[in-house]
KOLPA-234172 format. One record per residue (C-alpha): residue number from 1; chain; z, x, y. Coordinates in steps of 0.001 Angstrom, whole numbers, plus 524288, in hexadecimal, padded with zeros to 5 digits. Each point is the difference from the previous one (the first is absolute). Last residue first. Layout:
BEGIN
<pt k="NUM" c="A" zz="Z" xx="X" yy="Y"/>
...
# end
This chain:
BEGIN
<pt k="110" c="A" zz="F6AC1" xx="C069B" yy="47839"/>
<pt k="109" c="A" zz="8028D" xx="7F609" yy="80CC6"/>
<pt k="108" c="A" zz="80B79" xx="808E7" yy="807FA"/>
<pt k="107" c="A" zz="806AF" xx="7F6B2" yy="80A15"/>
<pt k="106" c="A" zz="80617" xx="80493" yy="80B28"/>
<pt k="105" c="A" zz="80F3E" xx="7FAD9" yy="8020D"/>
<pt k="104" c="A" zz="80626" xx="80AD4" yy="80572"/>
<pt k="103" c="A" zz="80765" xx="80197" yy="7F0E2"/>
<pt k="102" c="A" zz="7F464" xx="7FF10" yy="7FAA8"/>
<pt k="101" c="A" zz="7F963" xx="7F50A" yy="7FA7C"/>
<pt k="100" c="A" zz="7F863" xx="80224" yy="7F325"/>
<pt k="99" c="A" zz="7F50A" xx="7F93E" yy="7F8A4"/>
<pt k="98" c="A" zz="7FC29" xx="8048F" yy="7F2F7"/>
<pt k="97" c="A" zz="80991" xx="7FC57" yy="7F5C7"/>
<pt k="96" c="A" zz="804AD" xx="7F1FF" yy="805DC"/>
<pt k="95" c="A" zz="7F477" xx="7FCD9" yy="802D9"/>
<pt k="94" c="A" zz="7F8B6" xx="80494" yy="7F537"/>
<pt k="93" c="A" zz="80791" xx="7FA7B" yy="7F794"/>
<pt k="92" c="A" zz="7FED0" xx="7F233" yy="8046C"/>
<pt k="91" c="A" zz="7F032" xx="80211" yy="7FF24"/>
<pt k="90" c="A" zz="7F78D" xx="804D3" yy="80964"/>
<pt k="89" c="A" zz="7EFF5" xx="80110" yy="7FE24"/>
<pt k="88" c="A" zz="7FC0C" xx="80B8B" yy="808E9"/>
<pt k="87" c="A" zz="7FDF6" xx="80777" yy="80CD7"/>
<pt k="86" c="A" zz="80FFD" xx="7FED3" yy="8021E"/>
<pt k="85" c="A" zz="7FCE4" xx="7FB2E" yy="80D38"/>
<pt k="84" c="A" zz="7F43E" xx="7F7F0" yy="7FA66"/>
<pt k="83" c="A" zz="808C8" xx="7FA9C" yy="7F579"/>
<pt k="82" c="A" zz="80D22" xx="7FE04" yy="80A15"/>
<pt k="81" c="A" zz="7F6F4" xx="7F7D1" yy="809B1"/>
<pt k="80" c="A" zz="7F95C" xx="7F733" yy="7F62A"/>
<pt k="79" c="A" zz="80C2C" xx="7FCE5" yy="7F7FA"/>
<pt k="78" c="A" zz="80598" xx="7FB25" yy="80E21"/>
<pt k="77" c="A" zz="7F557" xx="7F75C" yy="80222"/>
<pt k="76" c="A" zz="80161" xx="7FAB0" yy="7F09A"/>
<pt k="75" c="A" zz="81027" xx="7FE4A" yy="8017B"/>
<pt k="74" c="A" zz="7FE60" xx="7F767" yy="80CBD"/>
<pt k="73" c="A" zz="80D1E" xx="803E6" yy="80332"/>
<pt k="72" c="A" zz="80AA1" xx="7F47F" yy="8005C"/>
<pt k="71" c="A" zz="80AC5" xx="8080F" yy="7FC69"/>
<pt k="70" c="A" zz="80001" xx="7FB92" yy="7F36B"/>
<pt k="69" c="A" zz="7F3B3" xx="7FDD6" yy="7FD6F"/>
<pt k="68" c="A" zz="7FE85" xx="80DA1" yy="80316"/>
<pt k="67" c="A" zz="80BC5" xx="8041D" yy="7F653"/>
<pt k="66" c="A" zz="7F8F0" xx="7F741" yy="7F52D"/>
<pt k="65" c="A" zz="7F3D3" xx="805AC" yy="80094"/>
<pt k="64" c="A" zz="8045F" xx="80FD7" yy="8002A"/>
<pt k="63" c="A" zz="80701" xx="7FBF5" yy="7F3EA"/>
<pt k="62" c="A" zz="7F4CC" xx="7FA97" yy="7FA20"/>
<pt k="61" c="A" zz="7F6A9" xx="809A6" yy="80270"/>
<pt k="60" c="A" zz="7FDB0" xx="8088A" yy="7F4BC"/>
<pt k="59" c="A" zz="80378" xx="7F4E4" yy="7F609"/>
<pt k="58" c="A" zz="7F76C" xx="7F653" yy="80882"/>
<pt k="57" c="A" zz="7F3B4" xx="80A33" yy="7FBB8"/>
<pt k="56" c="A" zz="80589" xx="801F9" yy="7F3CA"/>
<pt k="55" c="A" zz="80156" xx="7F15E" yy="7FAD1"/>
<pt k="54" c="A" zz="80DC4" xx="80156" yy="7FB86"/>
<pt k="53" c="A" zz="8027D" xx="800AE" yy="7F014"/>
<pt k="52" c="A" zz="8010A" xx="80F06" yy="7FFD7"/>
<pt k="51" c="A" zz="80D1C" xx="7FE60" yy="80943"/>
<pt k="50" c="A" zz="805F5" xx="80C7C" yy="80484"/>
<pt k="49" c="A" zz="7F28F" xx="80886" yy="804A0"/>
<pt k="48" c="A" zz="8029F" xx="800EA" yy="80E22"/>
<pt k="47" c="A" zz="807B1" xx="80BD1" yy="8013F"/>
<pt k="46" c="A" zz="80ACE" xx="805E5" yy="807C9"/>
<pt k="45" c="A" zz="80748" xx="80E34" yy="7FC54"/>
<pt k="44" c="A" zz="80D0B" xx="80500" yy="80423"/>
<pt k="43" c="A" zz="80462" xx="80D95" yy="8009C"/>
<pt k="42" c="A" zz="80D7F" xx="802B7" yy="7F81B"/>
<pt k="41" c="A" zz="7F99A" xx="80CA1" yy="7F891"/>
<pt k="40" c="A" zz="7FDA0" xx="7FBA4" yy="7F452"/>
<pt k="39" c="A" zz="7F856" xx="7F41F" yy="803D9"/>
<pt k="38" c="A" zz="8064C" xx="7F2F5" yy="806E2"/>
<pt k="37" c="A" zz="7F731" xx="7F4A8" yy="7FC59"/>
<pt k="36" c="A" zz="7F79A" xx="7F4DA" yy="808DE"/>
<pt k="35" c="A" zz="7FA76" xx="7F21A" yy="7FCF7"/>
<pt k="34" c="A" zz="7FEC7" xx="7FA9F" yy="80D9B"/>
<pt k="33" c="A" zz="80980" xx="7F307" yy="80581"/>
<pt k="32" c="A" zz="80B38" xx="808FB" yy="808BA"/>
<pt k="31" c="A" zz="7F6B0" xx="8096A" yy="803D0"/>
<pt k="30" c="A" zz="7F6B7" xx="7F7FD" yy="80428"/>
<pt k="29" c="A" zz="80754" xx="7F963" yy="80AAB"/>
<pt k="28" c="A" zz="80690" xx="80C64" yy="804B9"/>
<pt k="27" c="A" zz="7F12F" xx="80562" yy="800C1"/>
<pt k="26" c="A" zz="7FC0B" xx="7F1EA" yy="80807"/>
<pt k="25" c="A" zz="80B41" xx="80162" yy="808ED"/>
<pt k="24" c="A" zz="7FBBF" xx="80DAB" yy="80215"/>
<pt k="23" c="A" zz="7F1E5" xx="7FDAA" yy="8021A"/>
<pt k="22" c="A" zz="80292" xx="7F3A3" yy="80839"/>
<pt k="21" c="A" zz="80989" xx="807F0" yy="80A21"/>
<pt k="20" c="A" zz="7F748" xx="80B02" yy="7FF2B"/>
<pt k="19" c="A" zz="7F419" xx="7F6DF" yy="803E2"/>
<pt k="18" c="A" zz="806FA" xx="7F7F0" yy="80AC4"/>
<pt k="17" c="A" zz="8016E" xx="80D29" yy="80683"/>
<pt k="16" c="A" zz="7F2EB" xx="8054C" yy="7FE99"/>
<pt k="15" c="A" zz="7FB31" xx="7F271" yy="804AD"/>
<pt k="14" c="A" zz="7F3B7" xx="7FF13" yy="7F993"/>
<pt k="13" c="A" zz="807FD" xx="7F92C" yy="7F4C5"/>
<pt k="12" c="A" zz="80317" xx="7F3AC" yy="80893"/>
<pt k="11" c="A" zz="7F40F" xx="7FE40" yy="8064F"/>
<pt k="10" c="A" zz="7F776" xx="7FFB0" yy="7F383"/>
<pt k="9" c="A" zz="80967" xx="7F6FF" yy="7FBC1"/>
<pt k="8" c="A" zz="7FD1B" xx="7F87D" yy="80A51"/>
<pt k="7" c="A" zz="7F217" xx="7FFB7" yy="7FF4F"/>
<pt k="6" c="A" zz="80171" xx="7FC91" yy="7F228"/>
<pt k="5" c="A" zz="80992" xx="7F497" yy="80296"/>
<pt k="4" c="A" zz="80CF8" xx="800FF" yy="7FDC6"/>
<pt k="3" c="A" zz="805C6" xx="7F55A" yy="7F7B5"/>
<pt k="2" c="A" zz="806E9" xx="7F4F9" yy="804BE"/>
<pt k="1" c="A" zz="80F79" xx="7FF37" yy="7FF5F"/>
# end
């Protein structure tokens, strides 16, 4: 299957129900591939630092990459949308640590 182009990716996350759907696919996604820890008290943690050897900007974002690629999300369109949402650089951590969905489906960018 062919990639999405930008313009359709644009289309596809500006469609606040398309979004949750890709924000929670992509947070399951992440989940399952970050670094992360339990502390103390049973919460769990995500980070990006697990492999010193990775080129750091890839090692922020590779994760985020691959699940684009695979579903066929122009991953650099879709990087530009969540950073100026989020008003920043985003890394793998940070979105699985700073988005949430609630349970009516609205989307909280921290």
């Amino acid at each position: 299957m062919k990639s999405k182009s930008a313009r359709q990716t644009i289309q596809y996350l500006l469609d606040h129900n398309q979004e949750g759907h890709f924000i929670y696919e992509l947070q399951e996604y992440l989940k399952k591939r970050a670094c992360h820890f339990e502390d103390d008290d049973g919460n769990v943690h995500y980070g990006c630092d697990c492999d010193p050897e990775e080129d750091i900007v890839l090692k922020r974002k590779k994760h985020f990459i691959n699940f684009c690629n695979r579903i066929h999300v122009d991953w650099m369109t879709a990087d530009s949308i969540l950073s100026l949402k989020m008003s920043r650089f985003i890394s793998d951590c940070d979105l699985i640590n700073n988005i949430e969905i609630d349970e009516k489906g609205r989307i909280y960018y921290k």
